[in-house]
N, C-alpha and C positions, 0 to 999 in steps of 0.2 A: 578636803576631807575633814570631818568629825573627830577631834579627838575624846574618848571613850571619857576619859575622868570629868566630861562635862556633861555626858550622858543623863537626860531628867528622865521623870516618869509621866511627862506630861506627854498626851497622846495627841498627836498631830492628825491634821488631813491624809499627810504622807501614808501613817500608820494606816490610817483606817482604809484608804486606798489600797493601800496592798493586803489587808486581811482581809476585805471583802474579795479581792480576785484571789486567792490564797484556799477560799470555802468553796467559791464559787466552783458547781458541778458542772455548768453549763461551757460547752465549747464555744470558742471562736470558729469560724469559718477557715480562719488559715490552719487553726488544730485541726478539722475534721479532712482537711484539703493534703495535710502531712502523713493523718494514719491510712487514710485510703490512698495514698500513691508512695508507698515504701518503697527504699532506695533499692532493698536487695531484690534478686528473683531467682526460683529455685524452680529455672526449666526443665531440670531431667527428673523432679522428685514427680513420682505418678502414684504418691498416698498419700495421706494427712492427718497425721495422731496428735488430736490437741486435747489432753485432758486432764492437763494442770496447768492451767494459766488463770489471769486477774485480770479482768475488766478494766477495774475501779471504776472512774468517771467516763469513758470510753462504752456506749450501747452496745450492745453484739453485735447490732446489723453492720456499724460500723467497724466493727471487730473483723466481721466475717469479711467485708470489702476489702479489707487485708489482706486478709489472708487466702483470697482467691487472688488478688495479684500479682500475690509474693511463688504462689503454688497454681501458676495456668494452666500446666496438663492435666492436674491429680483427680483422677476419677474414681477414687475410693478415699473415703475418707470419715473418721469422729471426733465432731471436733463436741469438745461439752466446757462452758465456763465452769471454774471454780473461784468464787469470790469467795474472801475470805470471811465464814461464819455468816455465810447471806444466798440461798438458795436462787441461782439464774436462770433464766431459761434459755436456747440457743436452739429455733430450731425444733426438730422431734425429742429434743436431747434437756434435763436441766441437771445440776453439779453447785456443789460447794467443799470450800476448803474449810476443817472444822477443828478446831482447841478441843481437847480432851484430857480427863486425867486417868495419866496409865497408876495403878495406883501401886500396880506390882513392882513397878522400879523407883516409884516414888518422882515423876514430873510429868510437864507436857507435853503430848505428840501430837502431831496434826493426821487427819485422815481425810484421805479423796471419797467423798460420796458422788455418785453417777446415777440417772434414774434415765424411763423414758417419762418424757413431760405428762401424761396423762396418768401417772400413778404418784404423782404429787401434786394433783389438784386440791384433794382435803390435807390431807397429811399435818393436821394441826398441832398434835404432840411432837412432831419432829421440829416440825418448825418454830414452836414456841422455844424449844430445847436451844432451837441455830441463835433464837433472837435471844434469848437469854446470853448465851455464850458471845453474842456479837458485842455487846454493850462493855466487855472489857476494856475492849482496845480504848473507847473513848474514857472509861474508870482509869486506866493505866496511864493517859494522857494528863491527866487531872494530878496524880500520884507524882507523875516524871515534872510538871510544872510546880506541884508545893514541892518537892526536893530540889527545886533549882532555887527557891527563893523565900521559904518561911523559915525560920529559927529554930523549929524542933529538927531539923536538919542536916543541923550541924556537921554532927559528926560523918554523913553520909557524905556531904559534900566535900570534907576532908579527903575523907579515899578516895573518892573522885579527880581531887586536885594533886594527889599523891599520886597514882597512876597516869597521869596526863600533863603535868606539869605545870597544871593552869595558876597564876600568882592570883595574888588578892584583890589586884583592881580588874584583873579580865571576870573572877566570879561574882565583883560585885556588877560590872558591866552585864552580866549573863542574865542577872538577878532582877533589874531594871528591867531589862527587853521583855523577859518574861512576864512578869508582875503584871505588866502593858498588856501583854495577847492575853491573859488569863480576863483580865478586865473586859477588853472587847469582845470577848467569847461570852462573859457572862452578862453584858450590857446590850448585846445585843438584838435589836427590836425585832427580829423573827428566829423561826426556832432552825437554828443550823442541822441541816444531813449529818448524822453520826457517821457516815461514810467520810466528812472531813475529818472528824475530831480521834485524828491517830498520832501518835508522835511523829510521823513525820510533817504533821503542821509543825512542831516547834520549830524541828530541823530546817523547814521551807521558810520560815519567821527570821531565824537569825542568819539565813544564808542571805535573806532580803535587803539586811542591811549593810551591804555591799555598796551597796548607791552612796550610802552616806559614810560610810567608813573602811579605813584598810584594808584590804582582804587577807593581808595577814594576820591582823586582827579577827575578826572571821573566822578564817581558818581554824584556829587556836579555840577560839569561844566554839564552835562547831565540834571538835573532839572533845573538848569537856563536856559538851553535851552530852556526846554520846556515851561517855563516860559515868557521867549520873545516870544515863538510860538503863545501860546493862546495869547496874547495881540496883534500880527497882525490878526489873523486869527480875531480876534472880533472887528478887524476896516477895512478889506478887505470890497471892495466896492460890497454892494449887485448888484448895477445895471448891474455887469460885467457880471449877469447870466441870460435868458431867464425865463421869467415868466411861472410856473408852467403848466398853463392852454394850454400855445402854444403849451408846448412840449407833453401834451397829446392830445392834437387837431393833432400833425403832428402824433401822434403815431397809435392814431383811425382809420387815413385816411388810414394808411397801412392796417390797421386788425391786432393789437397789442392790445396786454395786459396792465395793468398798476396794479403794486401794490406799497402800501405805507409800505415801511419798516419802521419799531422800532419807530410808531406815538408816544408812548410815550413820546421822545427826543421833541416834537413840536406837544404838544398834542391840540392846536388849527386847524390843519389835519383834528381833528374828525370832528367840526362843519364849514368845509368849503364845503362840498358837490362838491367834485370834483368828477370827473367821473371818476372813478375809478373802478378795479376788485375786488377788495379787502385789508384786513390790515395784516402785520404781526403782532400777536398780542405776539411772542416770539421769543429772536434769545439769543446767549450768552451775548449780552450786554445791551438789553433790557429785562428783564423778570420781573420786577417786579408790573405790573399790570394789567398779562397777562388774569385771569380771567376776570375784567375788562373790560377790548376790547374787548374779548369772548360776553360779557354783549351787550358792545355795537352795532357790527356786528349783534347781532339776534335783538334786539330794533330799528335799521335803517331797517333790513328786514321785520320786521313785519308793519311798516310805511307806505315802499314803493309802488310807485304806480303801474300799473299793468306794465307799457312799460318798468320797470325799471329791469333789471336783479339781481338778488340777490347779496349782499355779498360776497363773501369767507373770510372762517380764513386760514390764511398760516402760517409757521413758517420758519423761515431761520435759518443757522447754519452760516451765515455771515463770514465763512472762509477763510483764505488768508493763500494762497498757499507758498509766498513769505517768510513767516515766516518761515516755515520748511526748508527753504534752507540755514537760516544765521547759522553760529555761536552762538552757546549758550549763550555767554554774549553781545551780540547785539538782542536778539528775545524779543519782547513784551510776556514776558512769557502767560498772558490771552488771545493773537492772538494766540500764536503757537499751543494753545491747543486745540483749534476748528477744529472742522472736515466736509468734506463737507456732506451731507447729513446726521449726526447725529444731533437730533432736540428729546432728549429725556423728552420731555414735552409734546410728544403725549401719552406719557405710566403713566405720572404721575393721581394718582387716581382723585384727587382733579377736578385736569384740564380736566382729562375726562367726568365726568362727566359735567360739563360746555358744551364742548365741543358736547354733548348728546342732550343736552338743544336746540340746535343748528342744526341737525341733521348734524356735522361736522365730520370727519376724514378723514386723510393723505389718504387711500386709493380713498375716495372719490372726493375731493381734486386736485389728480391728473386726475383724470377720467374728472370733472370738466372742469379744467382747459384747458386740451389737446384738449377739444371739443371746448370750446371759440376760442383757436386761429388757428383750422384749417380753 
């Protein structure tokens, strides 16, 4: 092994080897051989509510070969990608996951948009809005790499190294790697997928140098990372994003859906009365105050006035597809484990009942649902 204090900035084969497979969207054969034959299977489930999950590099047809093997009896079912701030199609079905700015609490919320595929054939304004709003992640990318590594930084890097206990030769170790991928990103002789260029390339960069160095080195260098991440992403300029309300006024004018994923996360959502279809009130990273929002959804219904359409309770399985295709010790072990359409908190007793209270279920749900947005 490498040790760090001898770390250059000169970019090797090695480097460039692994950042070209690191962008690279294209699957291997044994990846597409992995998503289409999933380990689990879900014989007794007989419906399929997929309508917050992530593609990323993963096509849908391949998406959906999943997910009819993981679900062999389910004869009702909606499933709709939501990529994140990039409109998919799936299907009769197309969805995206969108940045917004709620401007009444002052940050950002994400929102589920739903359509049927043939009322977002032109939909130009909406979609220039999605590709506008899509381009952060890669701007934020750029932002998280000069604060790992330029001098007006300083002091950011401090708190970073203050909260995570990184010493001075791990951040200048950090400093190097990056400076490196910032270089091959911007030297690079074709113009890369913005669908790469998200902070988890930095993250997938210094988990790579595993091969050549300690992994508890690593390790350590990997949590200052993300240490500097939160501390950009929590000074990223709200105004970069489209106010909440536009983007469901352009979504309406289509004859689109809207639901609010994981309100919890930004649970002032509940009392802004936006127009909305509905809340998810459970996914794997939101669950815990899922009865809760169950509470709430039937107390807003019973409220409501007559023009107003009811509710829905949804639930996502918020999965990203992208994760099953890395390397074991680059996977966010609690993403890799999500599956798309498993949401096993419509079988929990507790929640059902709630749920009853309501007259709520997934079968219904999707019935619902499929009617709103034809």
């Amino acid at each position: 092994m490498l040790d760090i204090k001898d770390a250059t900035e000169e970019i090797t084969f090695w480097d460039l080897t692994v950042f070209e497979k690191l962008i690279s969207l294209d699957l291997t054969a044994a990846q597409v051989d992995g998503i289409i034959h999933p380990e689990l299977c879900f014989e007794d489930e007989e419906s399929v509510l997929a309508i917050h999950w992530h593609p990323e590099m993963v096509n849908t047809s391949t998406a959906v070969a999943r997910i009819k093997a993981m679900f062999p009896r389910a004869t009702e079912s909606l499933i709709i990608p939501t990529q994140h701030n990039n409109i998919m199609t799936c299907g009769n079905y197309a969805g995206a996951e969108v940045d917004c700015r709620a401007s009444a609490f002052n940050r950002k919320i994400q929102i589920l948009l739903h359509f049927e595929k043939n009322k977002i054939e032109g939909a130009h304004t909406l979609r220039t809005m999605i590709a506008h709003t899509g381009k952060y992640r890669s701007t934020q990318l750029f932002e998280f790499m000069a604060a790992m590594c330029d001098p007006p930084f300083e002091n950011l890097l401090q708190e970073a190294a203050r909260n995570t206990g990184a010493e001075e030769n791990l951040i200048r170790f950090a400093a190097i790697q990056i400076r490196k991928l910032r270089r091959m990103i911007e030297e690079h002789p074709f113009n890369i997928d913005e669908l790469s260029l998200k902070n988890k390339l930095l993250i997938n960069y210094l988990n790579s140098q595993r091969d050549l160095y300690d992994d508890h080195i690593i390790d350590r260098t990997v949590i200052f990372a993300y240490g500097v991440k939160e501390i950009v992403k929590r000074r990223f300029r709200l105004d970069y994003f489209y106010e909440v309300r536009e983007i469901i006024e352009e979504t309406r004018a289509l004859g689109g859906g809207v639901i609010v994923p994981h309100p919890e996360q930004f649970w002032p959502v509940l009392l802004a009365d936006y127009d909305v279809d509905g809340y998810e009130v459970w996914n794997p990273q939101s669950r815990e105050y899922t009865e809760f929002l169950i509470q709430v959804v039937i107390k807003k219904n019973m409220t409501a006035t007559g023009r107003m359409r009811p509710l829905m309770v949804v639930m996502g399985d918020d999965a990203h597809l992208g994760e099953k295709i890395l390397e074991p010790e680059m996977q966010s072990p609690e993403k890799a484990s999500r599956e798309v359409g498993y949401q096993p908190a419509w079988q929990d007793p507790v929640i059902r009942e709630s749920l009853m209270a309501g007259n709520f279920n997934k079968e219904k749900v999707i019935r619902d649902y499929k009617e709103r947005l034809h």
